[in-house]
C-alpha positions as CSV (number, residue, x, y, z in Angstrom):
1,X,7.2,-7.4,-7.1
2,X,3.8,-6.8,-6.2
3,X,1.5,-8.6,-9.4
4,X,-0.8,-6.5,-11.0
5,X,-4.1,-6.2,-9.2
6,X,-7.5,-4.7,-10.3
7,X,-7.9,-0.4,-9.3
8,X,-9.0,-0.9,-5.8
9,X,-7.5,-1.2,-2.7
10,X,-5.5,-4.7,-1.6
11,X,-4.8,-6.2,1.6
12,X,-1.2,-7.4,1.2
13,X,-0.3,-8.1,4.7
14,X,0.2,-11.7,4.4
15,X,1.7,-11.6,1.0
16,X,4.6,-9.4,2.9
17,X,4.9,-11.9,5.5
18,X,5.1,-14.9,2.9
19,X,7.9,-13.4,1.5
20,X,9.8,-12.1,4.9
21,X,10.4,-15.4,6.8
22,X,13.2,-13.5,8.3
23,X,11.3,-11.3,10.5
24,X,10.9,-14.0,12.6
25,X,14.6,-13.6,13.5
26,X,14.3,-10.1,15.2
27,X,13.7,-9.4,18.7
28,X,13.1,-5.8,18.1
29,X,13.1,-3.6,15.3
30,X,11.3,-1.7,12.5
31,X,9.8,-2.5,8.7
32,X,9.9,-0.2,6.0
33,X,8.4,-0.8,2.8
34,X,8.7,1.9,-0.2
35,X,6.3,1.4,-2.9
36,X,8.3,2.5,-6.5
37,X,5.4,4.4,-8.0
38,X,3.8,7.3,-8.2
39,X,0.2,5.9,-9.2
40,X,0.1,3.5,-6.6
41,X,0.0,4.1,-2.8
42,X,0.4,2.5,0.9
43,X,-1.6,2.6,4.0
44,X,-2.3,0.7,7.4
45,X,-6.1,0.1,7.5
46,X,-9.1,-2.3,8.6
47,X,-8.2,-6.2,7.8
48,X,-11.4,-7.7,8.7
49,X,-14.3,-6.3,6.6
50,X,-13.8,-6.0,2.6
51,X,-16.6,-3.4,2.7
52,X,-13.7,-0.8,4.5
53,X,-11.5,-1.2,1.6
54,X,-14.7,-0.6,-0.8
55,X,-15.6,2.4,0.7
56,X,-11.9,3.6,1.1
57,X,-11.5,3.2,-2.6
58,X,-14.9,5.1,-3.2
59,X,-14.0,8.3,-1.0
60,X,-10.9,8.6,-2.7
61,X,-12.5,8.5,-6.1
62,X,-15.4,10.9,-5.1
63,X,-12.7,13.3,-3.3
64,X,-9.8,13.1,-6.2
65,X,-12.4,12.4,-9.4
66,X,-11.4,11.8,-13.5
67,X,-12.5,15.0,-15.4
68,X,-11.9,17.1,-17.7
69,X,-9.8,19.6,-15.0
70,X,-6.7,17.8,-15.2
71,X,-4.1,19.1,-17.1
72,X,-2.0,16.2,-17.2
73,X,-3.5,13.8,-19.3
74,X,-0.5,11.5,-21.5
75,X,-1.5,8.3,-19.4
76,X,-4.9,8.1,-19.8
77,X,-7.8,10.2,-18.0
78,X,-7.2,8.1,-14.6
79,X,-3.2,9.2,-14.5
80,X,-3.3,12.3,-13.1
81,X,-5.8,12.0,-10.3
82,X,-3.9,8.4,-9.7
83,X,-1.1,10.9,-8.6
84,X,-2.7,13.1,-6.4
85,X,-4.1,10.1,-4.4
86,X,-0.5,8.8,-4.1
87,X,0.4,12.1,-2.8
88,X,-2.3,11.8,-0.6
89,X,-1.8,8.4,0.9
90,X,2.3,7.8,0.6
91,X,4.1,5.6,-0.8
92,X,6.5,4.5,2.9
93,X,5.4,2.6,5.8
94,X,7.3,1.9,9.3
95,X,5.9,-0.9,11.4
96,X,7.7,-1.9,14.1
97,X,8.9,-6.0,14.9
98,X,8.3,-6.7,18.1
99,X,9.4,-10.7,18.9
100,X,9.6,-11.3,15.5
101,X,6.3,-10.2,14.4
102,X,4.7,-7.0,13.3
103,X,3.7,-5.1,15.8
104,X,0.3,-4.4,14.2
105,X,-3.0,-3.7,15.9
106,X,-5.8,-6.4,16.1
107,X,-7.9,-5.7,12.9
108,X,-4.5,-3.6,11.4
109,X,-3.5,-4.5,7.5
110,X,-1.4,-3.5,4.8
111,X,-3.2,-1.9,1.7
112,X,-1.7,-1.4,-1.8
113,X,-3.9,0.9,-3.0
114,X,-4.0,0.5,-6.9
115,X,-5.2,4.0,-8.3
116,X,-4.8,3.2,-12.0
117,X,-7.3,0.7,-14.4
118,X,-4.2,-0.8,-15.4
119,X,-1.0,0.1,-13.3
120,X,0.6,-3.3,-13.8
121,X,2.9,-4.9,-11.1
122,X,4.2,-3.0,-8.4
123,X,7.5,-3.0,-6.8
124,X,8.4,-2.7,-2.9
125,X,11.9,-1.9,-1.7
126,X,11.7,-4.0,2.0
127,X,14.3,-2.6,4.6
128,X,14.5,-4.4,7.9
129,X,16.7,-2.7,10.6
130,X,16.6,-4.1,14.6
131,X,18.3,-6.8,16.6
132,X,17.9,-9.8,16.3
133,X,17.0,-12.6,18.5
């Protein structure tokens, strides 16, 4: 489980990694994580500059906005439009394991992307699949 975090997008790469000493075991082979939600979402993105998650956050709050448009509206005004920006960004990742690391790019992360004011924690189903060393 993922603790809860603010709305916002989160850089979780290392918080993965804490938790998956076992990767370092495979010569070749491929991550999936599966985020259990449907107001929450995944993506691989910039892990350098906090300002890219800022701004990622932003767009998708100016592109999918609260209003009065939404039909579905049980949760609280930021439910519905938390689901559409799921939909947008996934809930799966695949990164490959090369040498028992992931075979990200330089300035590559992993996001949680938190679309609700209070979504609580978060759980990820890990699946590692490859050969080992």
């Amino acid at each position: 489980a993922i603790p809860q975090v603010p709305r916002g997008c989160h850089l979780i790469t290392d918080t993965i990694l804490e938790n998956l000493p076992e990767i370092k075991d495979f010569q070749c082979g491929l991550l999936n994580l599966f985020l259990q939600h449907t107001s929450a979402s995944l993506t691989i993105n910039e892990n350098c500059c906090s300002a890219v998650r800022t701004d990622l956050d932003n767009w998708m709050n100016k592109v999918i906005p609260e209003g009065p448009n939404w039909k579905h509206k049980e949760e609280g005004a930021d439910d519905m439009p938390a689901h559409a920006k799921c939909s947008m960004m996934g809930v799966s990742l695949n990164i490959p394991i090369t040498d028992g690391h992931l075979a990200l790019g330089t300035w590559q992360g992993i996001y949680l992307n938190e679309h609700r004011n209070n979504g609580g924690s978060r759980r990820l189903v890990i699946t590692i699949t490859g050969n080992r060393k």
